[in-house]
C-alpha positions as CSV (number, residue, x, y, z in Angstrom):
1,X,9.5,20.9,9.3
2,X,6.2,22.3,7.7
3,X,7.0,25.1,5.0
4,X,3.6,27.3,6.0
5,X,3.1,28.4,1.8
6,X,3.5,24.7,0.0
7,X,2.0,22.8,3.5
8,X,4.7,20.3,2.8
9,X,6.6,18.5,5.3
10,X,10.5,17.9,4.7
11,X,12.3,15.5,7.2
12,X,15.7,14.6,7.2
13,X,15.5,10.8,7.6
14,X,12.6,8.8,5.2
15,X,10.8,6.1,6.2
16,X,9.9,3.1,4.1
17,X,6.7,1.3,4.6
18,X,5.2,-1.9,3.5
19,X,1.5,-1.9,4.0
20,X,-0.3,-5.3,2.9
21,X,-3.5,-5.9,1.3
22,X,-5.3,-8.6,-0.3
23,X,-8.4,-9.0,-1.5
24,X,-11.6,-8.0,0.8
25,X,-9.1,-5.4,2.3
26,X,-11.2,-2.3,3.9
27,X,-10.2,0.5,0.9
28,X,-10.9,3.3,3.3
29,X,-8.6,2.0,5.6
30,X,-5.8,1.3,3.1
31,X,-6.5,4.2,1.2
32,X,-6.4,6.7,4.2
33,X,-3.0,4.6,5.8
34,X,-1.0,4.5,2.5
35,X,-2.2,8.6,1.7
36,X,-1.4,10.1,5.0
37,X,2.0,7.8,5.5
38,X,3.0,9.5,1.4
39,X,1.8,12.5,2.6
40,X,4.2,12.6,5.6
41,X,7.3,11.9,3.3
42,X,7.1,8.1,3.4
43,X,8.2,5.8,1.1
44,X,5.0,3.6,0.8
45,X,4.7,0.0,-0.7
46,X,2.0,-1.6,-1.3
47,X,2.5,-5.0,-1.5
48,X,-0.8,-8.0,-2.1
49,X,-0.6,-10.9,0.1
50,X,-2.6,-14.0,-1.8
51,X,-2.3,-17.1,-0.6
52,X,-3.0,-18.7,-3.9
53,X,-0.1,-16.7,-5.9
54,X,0.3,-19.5,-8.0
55,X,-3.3,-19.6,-9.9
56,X,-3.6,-15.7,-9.8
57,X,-0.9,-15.3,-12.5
58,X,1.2,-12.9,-10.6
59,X,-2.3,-10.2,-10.7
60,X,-1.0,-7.4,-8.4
61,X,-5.2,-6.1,-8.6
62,X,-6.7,-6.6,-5.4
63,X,-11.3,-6.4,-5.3
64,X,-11.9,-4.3,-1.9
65,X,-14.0,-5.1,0.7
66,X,-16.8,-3.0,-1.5
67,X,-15.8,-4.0,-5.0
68,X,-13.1,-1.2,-5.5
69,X,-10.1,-2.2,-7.8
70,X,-6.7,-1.2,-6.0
71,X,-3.7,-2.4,-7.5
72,X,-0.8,-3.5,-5.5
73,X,2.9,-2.1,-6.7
74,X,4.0,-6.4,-5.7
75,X,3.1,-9.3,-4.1
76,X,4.0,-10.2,-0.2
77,X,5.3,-14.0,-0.1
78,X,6.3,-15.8,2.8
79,X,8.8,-17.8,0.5
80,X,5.9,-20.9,0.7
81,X,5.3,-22.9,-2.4
């Protein structure tokens, strides 16, 4: 439901969404995904996929495609060592 004075949308059910990023990501992609998704009411994580976790000492900063700093709220594993 959109309230017409705040332009805030209430829902009764919350979505959670993991959106994955790692470095060279587009930002304006992941920027403009994660913003609307929050925006909506959505529970958004994003979460840096790095297939060298082990030498990157558990950095959650990811270098965009354009040399923008975005900084992940975890990492994404596939349980591989």
């Amino acid at each position: 439901m959109l309230n017409a004075q705040s332009r805030t949308f209430t829902t009764r059910n919350t979505a959670n969404v993991l959106v994955l990023v790692s470095d060279g990501s587009e930002e304006i992609e992941t920027v403009t995904v994660v913003d609307v998704l929050r925006r909506a009411g959505a529970l958004v994580e994003l979460s840096k996929v790095d297939k060298n976790l082990h030498l990157t000492e558990n950095k959650l900063e990811c270098t965009m495609s354009r040399g923008v700093k975005v900084v992940a709220d975890s990492h994404f594993s596939l349980g591989h060592t």
